[in-house]
Backbone as a chain_set.jsonl record, in Angstrom:
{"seq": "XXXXXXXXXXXXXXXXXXXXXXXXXXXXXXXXXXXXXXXXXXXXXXXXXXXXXXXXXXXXXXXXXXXXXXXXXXXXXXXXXXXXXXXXXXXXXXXXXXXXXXXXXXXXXXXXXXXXXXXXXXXXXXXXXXXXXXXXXXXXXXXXXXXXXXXXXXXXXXXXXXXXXXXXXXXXXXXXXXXXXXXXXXXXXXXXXXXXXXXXX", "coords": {"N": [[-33.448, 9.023, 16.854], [-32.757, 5.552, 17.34], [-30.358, 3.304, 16.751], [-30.767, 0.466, 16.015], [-33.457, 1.349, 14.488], [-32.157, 2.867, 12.627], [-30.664, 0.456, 11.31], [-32.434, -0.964, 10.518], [-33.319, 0.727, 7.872], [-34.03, 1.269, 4.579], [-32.014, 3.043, 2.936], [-30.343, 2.328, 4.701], [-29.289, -0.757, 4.309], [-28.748, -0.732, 1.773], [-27.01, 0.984, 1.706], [-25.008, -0.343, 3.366], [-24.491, -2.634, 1.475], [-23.207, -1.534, -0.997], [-20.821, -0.566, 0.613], [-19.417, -2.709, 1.213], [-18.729, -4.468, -1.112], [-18.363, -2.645, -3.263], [-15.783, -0.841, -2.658], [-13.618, -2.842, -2.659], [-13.338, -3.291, -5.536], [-12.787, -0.846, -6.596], [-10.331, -0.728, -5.444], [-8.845, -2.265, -7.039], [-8.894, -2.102, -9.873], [-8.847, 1.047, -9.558], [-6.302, 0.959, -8.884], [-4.625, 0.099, -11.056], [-5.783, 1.559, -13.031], [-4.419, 3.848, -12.781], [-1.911, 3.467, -12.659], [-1.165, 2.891, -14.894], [-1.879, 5.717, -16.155], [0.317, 7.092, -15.094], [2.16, 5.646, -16.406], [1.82, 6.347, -19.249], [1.773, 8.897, -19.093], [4.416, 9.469, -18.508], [6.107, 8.707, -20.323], [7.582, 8.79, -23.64], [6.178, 11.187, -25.404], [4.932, 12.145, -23.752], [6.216, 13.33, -21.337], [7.703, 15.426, -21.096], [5.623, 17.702, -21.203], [3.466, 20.11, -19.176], [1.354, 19.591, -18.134], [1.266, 16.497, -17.78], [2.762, 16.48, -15.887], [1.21, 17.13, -13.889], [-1.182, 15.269, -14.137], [0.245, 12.737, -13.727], [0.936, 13.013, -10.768], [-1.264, 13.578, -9.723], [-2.341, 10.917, -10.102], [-0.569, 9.339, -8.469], [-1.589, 9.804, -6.362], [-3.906, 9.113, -6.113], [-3.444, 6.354, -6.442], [-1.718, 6.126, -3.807], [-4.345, 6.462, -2.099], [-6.328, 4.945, -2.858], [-5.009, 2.278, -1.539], [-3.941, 2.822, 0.973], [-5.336, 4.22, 2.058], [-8.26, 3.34, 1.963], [-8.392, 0.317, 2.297], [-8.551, 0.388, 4.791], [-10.312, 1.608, 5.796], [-12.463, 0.354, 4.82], [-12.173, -2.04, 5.913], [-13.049, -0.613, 8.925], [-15.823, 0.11, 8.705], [-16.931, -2.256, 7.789], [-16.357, -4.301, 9.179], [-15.823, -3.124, 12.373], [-15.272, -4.936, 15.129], [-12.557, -5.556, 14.589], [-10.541, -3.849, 15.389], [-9.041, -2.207, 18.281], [-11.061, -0.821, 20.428], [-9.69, 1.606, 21.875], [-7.386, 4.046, 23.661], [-4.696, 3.101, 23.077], [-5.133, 3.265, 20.374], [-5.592, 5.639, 19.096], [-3.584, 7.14, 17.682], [-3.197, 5.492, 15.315], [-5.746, 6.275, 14.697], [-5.454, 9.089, 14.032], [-3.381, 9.353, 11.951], [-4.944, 8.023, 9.682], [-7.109, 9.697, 9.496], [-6.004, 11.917, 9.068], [-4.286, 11.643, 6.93], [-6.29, 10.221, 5.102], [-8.118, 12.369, 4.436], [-6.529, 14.264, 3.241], [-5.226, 13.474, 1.368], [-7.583, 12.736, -0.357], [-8.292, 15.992, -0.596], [-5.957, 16.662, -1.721], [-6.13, 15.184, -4.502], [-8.494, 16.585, -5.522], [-7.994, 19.682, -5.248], [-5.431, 19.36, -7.165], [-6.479, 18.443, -9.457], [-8.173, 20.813, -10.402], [-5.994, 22.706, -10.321], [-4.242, 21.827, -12.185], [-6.783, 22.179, -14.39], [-7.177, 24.715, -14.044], [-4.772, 25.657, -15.144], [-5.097, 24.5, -17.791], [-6.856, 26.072, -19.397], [-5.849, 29.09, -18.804], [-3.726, 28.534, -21.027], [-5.851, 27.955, -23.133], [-6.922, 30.286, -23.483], [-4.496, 32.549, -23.447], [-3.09, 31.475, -25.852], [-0.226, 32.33, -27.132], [1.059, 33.023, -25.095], [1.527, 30.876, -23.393], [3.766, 28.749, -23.564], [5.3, 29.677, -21.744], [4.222, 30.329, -19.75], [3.027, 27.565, -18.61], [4.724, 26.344, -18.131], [6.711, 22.966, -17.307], [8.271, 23.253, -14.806], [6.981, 25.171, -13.572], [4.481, 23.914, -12.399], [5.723, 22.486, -10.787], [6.499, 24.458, -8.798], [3.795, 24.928, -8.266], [2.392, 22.59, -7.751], [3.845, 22.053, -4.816], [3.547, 24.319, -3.55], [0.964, 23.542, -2.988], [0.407, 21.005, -1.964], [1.897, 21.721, 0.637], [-0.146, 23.7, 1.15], [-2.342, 21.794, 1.79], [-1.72, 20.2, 3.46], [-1.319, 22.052, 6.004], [-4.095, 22.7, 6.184], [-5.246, 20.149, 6.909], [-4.106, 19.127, 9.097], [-4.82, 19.717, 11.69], [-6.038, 17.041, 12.051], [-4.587, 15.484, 13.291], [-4.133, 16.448, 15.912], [-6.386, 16.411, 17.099], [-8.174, 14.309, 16.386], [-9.442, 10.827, 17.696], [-9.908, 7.569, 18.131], [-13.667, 6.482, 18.315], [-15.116, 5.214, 21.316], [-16.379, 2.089, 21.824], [-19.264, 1.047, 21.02], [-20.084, 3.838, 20.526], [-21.192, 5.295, 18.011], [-20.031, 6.976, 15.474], [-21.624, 9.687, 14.248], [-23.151, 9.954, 17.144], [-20.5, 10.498, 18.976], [-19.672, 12.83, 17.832], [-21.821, 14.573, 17.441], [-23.711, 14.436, 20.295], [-26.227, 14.94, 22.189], [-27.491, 15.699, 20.473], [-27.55, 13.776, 18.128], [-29.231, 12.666, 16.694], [-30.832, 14.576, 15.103], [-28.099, 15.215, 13.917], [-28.435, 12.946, 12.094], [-30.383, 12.836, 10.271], [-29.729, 14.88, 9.266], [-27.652, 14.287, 7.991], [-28.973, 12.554, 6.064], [-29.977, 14.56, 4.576], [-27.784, 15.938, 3.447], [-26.871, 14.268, 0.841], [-29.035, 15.108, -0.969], [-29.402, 17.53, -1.265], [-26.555, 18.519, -2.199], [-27.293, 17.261, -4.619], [-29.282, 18.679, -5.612], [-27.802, 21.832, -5.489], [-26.036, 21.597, -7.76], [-27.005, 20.809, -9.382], [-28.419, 22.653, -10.158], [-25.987, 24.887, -10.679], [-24.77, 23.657, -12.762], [-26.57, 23.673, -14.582], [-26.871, 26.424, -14.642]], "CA": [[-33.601, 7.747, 16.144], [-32.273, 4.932, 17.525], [-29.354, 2.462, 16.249], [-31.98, -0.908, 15.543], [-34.517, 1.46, 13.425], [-31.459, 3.151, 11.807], [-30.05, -0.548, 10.956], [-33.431, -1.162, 9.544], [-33.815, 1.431, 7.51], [-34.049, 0.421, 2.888], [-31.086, 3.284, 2.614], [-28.574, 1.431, 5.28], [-29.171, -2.043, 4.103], [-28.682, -0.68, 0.167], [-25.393, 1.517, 1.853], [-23.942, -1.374, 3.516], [-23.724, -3.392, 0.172], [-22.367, -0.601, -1.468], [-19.663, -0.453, 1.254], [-19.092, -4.189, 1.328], [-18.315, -4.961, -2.093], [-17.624, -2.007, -4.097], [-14.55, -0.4, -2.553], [-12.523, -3.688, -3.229], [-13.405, -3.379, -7.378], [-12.479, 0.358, -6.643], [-9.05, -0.642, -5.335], [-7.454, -3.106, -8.161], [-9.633, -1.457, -10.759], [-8.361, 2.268, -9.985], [-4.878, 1.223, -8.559], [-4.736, -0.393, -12.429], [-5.683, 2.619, -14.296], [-3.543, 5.132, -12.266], [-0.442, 3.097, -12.977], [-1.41, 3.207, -16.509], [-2.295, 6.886, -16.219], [1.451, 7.303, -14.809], [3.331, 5.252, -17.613], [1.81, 6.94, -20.524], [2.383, 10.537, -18.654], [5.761, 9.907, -18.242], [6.378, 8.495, -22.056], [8.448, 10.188, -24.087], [5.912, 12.11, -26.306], [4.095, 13.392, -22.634], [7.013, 13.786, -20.444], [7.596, 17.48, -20.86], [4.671, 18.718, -20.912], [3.16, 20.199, -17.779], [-0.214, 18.519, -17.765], [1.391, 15.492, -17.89], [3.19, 16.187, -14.414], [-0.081, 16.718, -12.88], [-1.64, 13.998, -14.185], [1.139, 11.511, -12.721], [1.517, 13.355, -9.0], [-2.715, 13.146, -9.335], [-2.685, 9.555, -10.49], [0.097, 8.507, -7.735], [-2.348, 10.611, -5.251], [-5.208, 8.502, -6.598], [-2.966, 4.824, -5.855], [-1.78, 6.214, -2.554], [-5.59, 6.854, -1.252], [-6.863, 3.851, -2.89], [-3.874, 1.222, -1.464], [-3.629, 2.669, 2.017], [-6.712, 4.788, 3.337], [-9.696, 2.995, 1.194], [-8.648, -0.272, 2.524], [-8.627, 0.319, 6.525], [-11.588, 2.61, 5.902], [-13.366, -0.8, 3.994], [-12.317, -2.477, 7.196], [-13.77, -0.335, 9.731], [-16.819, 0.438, 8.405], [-17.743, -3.433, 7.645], [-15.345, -5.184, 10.4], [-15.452, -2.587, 13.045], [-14.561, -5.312, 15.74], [-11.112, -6.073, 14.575], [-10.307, -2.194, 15.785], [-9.194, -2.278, 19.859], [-11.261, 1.134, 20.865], [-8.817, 2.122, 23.306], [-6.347, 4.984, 23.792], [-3.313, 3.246, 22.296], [-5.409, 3.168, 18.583], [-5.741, 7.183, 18.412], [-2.306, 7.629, 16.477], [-3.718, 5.478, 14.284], [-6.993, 7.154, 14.023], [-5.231, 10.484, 13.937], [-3.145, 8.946, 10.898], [-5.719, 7.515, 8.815], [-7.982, 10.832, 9.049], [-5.232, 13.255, 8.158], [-4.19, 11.151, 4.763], [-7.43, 10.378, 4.175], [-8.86, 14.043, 4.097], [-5.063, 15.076, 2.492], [-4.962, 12.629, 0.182], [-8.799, 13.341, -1.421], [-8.435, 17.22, -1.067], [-5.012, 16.969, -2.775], [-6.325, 14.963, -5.753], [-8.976, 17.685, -5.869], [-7.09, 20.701, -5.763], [-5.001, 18.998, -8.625], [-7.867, 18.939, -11.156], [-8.239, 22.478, -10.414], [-4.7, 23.386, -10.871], [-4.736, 21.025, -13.772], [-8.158, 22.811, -15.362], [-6.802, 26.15, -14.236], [-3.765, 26.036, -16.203], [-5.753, 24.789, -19.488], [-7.763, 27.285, -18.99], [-4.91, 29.703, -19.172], [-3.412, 28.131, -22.46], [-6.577, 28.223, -24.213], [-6.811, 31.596, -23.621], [-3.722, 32.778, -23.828], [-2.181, 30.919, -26.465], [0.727, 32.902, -27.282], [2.095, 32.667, -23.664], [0.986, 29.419, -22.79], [4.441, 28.077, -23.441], [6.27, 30.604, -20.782], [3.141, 30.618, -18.01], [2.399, 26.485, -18.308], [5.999, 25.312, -18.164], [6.798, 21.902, -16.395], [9.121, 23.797, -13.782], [6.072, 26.445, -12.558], [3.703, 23.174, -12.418], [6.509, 21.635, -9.656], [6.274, 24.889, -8.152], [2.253, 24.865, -8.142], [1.925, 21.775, -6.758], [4.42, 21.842, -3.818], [3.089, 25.013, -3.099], [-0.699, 23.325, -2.698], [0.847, 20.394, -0.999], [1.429, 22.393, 2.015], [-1.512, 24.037, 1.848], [-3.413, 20.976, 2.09], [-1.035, 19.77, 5.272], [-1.855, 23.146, 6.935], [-5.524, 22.68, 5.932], [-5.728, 18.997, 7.678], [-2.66, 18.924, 10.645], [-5.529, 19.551, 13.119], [-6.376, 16.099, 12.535], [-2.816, 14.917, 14.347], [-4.509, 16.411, 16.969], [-7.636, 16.407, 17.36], [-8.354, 13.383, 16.071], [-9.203, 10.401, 18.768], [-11.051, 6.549, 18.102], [-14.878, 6.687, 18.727], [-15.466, 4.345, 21.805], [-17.085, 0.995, 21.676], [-20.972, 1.07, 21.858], [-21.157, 4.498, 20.523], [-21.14, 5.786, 16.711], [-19.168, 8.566, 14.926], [-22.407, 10.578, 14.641], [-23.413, 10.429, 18.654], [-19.335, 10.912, 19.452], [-19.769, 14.021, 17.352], [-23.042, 15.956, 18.056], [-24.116, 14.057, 21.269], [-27.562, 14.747, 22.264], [-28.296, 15.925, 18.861], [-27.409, 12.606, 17.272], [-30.621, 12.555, 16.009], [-30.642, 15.806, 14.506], [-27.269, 15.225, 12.809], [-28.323, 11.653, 11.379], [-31.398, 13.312, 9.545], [-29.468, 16.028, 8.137], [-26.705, 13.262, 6.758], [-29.536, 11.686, 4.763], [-30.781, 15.114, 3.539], [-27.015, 16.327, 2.641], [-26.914, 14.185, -0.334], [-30.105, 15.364, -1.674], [-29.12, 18.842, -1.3], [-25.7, 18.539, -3.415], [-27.284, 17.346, -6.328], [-30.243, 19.975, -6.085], [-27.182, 22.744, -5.815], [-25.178, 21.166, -8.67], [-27.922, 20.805, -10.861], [-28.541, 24.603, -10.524], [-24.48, 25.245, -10.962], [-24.162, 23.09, -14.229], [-27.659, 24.351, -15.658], [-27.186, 28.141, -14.799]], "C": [[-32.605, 6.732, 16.718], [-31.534, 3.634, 16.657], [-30.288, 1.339, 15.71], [-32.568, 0.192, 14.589], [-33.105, 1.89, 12.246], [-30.868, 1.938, 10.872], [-31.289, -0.845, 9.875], [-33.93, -0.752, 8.416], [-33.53, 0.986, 5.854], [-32.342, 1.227, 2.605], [-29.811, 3.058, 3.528], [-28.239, 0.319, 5.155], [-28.675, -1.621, 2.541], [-26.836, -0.075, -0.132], [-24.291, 0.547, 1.966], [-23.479, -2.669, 2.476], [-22.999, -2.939, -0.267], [-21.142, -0.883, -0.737], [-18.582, -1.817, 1.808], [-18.243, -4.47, 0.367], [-17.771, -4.063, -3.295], [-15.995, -1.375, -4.06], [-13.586, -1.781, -2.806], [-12.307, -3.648, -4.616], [-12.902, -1.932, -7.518], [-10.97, 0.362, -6.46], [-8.268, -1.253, -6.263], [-7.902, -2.24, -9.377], [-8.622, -0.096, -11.11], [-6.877, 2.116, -9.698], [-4.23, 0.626, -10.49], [-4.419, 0.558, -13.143], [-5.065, 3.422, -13.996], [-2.287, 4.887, -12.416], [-0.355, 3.242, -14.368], [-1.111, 4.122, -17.124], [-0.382, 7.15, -16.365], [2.493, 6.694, -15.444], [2.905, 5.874, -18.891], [2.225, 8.505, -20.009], [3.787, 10.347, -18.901], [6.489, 8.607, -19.786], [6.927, 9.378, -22.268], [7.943, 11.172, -24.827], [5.366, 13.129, -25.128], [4.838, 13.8, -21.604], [7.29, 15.383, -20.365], [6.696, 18.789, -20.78], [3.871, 18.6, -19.328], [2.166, 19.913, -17.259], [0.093, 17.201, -16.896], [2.116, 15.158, -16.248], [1.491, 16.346, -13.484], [-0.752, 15.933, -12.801], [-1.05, 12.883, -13.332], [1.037, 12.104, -11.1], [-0.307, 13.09, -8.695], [-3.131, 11.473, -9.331], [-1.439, 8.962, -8.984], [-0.673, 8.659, -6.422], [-3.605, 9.712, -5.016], [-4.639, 6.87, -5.609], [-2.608, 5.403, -4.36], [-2.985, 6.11, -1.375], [-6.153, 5.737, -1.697], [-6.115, 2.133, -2.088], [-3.845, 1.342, -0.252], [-4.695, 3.428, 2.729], [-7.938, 3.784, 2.704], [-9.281, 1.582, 1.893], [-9.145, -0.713, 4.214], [-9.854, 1.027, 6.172], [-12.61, 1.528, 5.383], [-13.853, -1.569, 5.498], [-13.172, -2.205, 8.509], [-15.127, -0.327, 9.96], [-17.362, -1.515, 8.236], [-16.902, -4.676, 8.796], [-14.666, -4.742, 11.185], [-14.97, -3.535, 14.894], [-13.104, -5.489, 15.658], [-9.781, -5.089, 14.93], [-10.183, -2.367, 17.291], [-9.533, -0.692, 19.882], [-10.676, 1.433, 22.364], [-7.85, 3.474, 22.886], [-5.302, 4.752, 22.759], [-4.159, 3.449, 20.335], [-5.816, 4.946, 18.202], [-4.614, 7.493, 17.546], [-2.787, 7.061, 15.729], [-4.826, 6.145, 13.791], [-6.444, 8.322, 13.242], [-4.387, 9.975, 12.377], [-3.435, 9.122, 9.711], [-6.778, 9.045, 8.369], [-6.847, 11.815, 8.891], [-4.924, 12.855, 6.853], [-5.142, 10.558, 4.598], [-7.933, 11.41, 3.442], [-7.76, 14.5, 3.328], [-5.258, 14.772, 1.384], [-6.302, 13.447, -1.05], [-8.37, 14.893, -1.754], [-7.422, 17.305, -1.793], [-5.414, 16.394, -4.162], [-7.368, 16.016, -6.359], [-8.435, 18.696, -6.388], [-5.858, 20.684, -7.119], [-5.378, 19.218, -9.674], [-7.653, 19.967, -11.063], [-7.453, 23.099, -10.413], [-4.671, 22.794, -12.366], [-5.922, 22.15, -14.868], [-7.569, 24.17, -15.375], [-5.512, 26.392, -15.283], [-3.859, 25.493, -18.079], [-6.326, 25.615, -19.948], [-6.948, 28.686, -19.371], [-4.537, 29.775, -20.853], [-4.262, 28.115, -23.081], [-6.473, 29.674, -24.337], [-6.069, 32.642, -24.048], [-2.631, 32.024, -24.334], [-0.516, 30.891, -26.518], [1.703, 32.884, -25.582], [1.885, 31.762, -22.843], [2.504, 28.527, -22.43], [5.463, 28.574, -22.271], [5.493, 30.206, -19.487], [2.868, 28.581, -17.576], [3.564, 25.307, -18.513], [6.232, 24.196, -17.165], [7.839, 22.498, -15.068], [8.151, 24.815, -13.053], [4.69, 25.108, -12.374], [4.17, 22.419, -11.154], [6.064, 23.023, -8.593], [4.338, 24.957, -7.481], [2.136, 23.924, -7.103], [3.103, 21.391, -5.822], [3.999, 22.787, -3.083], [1.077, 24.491, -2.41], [-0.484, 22.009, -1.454], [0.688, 20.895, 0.178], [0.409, 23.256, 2.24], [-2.465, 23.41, 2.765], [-3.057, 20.263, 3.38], [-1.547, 20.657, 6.018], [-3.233, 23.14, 7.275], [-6.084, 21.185, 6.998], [-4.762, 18.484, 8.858], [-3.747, 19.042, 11.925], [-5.857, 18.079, 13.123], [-5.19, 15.067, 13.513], [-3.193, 15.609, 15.414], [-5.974, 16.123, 17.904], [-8.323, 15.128, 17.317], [-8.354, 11.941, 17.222], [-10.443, 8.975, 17.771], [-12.056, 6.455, 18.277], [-14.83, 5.196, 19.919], [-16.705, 3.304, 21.463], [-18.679, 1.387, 22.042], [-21.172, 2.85, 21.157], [-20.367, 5.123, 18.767], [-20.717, 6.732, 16.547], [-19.749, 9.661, 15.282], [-22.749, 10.866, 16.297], [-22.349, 10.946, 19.373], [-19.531, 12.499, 19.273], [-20.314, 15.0, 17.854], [-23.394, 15.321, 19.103], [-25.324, 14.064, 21.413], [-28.437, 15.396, 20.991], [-27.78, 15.102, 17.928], [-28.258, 12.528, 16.298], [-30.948, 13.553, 14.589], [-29.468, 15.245, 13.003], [-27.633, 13.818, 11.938], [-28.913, 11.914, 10.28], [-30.593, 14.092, 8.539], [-28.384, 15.415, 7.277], [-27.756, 12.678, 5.892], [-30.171, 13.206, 3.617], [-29.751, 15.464, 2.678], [-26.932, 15.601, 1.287], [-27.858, 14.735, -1.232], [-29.91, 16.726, -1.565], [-27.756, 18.985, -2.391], [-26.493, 18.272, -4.648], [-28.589, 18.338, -6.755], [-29.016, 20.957, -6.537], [-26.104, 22.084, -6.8], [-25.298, 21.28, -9.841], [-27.862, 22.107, -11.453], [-26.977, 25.334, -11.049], [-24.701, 24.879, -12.53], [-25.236, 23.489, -15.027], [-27.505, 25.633, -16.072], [-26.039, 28.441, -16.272]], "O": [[-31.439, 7.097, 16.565], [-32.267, 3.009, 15.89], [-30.521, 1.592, 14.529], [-32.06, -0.036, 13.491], [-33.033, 1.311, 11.163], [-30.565, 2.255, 9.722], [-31.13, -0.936, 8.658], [-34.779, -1.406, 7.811], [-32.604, 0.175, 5.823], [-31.437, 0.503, 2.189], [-28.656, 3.415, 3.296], [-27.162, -0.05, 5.622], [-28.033, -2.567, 2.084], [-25.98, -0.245, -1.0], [-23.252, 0.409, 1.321], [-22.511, -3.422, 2.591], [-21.892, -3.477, -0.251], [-20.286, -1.475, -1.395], [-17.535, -1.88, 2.452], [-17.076, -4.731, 0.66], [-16.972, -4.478, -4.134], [-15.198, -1.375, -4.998], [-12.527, -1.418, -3.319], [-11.183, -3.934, -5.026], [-12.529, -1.686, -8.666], [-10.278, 1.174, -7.074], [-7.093, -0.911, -6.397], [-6.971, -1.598, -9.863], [-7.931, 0.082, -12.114], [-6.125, 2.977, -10.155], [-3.148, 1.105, -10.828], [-3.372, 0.719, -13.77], [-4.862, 4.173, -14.95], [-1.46, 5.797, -12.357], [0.63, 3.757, -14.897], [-0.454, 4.112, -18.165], [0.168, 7.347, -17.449], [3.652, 7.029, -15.201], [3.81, 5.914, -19.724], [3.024, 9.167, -20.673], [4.335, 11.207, -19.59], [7.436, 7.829, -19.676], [7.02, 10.453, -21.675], [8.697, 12.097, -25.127], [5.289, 14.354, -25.225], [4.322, 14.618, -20.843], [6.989, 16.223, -19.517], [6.797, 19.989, -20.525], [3.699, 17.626, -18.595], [1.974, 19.933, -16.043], [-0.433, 16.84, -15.844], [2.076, 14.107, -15.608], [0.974, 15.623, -12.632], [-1.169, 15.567, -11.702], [-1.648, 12.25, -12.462], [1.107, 11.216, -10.251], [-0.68, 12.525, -7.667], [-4.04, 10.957, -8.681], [-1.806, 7.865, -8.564], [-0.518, 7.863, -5.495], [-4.197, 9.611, -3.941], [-5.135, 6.403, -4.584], [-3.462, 5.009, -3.565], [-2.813, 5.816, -0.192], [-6.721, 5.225, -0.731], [-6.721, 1.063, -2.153], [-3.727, 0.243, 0.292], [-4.897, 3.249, 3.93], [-8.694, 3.585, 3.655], [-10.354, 1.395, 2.467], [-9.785, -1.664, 4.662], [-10.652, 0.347, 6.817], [-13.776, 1.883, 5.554], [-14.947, -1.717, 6.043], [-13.817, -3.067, 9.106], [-15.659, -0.633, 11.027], [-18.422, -1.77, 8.809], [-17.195, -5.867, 8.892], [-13.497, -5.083, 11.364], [-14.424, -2.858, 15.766], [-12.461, -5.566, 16.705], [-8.576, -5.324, 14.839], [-11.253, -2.711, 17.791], [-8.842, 0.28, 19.579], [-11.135, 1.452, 23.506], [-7.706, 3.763, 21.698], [-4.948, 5.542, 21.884], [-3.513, 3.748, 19.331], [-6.269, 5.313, 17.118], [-4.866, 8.216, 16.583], [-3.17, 7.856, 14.871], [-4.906, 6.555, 12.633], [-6.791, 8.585, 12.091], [-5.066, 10.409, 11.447], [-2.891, 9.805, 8.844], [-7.093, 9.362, 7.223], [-7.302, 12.799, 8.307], [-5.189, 13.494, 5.834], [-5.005, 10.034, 3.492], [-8.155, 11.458, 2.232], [-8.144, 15.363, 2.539], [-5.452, 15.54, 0.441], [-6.176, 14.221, -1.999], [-8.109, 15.187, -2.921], [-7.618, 18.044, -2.757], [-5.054, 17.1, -5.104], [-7.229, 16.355, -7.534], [-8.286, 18.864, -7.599], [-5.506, 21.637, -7.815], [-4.95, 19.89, -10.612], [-6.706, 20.328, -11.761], [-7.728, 24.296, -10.495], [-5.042, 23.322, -13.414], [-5.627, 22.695, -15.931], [-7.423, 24.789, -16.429], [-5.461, 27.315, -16.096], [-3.212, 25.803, -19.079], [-6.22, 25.868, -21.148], [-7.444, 29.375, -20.262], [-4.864, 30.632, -21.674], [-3.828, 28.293, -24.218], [-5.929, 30.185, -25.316], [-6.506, 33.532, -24.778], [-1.564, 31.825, -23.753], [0.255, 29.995, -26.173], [2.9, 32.716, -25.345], [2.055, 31.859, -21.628], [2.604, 27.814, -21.432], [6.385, 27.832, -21.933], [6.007, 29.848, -18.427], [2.569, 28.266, -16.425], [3.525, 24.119, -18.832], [5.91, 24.515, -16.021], [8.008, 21.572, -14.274], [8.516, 25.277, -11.972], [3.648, 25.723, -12.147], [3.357, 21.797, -10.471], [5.346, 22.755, -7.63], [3.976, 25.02, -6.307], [1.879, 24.163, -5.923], [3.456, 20.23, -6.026], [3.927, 22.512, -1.885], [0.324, 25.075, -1.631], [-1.031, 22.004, -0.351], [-0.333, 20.717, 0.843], [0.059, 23.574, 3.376], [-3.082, 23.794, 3.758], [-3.87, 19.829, 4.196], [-2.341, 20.222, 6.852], [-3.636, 23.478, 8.388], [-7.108, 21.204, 7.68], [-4.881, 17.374, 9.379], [-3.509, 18.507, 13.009], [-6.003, 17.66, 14.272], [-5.338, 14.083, 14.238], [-2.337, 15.382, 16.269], [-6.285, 15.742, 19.032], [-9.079, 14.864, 18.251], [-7.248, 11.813, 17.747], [-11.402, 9.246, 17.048], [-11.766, 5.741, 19.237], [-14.518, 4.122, 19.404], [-17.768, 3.646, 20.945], [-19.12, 1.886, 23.077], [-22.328, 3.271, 21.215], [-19.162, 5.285, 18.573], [-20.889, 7.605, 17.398], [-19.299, 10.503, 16.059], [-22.596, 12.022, 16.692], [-22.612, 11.718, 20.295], [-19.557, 13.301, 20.207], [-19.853, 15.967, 18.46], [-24.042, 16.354, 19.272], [-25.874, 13.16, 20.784], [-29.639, 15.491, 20.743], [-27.51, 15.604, 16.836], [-27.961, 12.327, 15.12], [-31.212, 13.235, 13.43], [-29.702, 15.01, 11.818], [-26.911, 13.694, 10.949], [-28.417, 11.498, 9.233], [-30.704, 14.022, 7.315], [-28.141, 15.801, 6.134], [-27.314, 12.252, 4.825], [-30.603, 13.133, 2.467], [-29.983, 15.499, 1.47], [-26.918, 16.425, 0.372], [-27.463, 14.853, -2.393], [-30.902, 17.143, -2.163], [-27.983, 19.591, -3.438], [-26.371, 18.996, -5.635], [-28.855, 18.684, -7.906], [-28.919, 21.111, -7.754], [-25.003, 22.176, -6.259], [-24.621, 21.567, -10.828], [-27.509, 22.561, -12.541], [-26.999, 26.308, -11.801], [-24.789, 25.751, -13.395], [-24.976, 23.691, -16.213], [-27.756, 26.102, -17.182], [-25.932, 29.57, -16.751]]}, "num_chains": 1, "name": "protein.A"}
């Protein structure tokens, strides 16, 4: 499929609005409620409890990825001239895609330390206050921290600018551009088939 039909197509004219105008209402919006998030956590009735640290290190995780990857990533994607595709702009590439990918998978893995340790305390009430203390919640998440460095450090290397004239996808798979473009429009439609089936079963 070539670049002109792809431009043409109802779901890249409906994307590129999306990607125009929403991530700016996404950045004052969520950098807003995450500061919010992070003055009532750290109040004096929620300060000691150990939710309340995950909440704030997730909510500062949240303003970090909305303040410094979501806006170069706004940029590229809708004002990919203002980018020199040369050699010297790979540190930045390499940069931007390691705390991008860090940033998201760490606010992820948060929830899910977060959920896992309610999860706990419902269960086990009675030792909720020993197992879900604000001092094994520091250890949790410093321990996931470097996971998630270990998990995305290949991009400090690997990581390189796509030259001028040719798209992420053709950099990527090359003569199966084609191939991979198709199967990006089916992946969304495949998550929410297997999601549906998750949250129904």
């Amino acid at each position: 499929m070539s670049n002109t039909s792809v431009v043409n197509t109802t779901e890249y004219i409906i994307a590129s609005y999306i990607d125009l105008y929403v991530p700016p209402i996404l950045v004052v919006m969520g950098t807003i409620c995450n500061v919010l998030v992070v003055m009532v956590m750290q109040s004096r009735y929620f300060r000691n409890v150990s939710t309340s640290f995950y909440m704030s290190v997730n909510a500062i995780t949240d303003i970090a990825s909305l303040d410094i990857a979501l806006p170069v990533h706004w940029l590229y994607v809708n004002y990919p001239w203002i980018f020199l595709r040369n050699p010297e702009f790979d540190d930045m590439c390499k940069f931007f895609n390691f705390f991008g990918w860090g940033s998201s998978d760490f606010g992820i893995i948060l929830t899910v330390a977060m959920t896992t340790e309610r999860a706990i305390a419902i269960t086990f009430p009675l030792q909720a206050s020993k197992w879900c203390s604000r001092r094994r919640a520091r250890v949790v998440i410093v321990v996931l921290f470097f996971v998630i460095v270990v998990k995305e450090v290949h991009f400090l290397f690997k990581s390189v600018i796509v030259p001028k004239d040719q798209t992420d996808i053709e950099e990527k798979h090359g003569k199966y551009a084609d191939l991979a473009f198709e199967m990006s429009r089916l992946h969304p439609k495949y998550q929410v088939v297997r999601l549906s089936i998750v949250l129904g079963a």
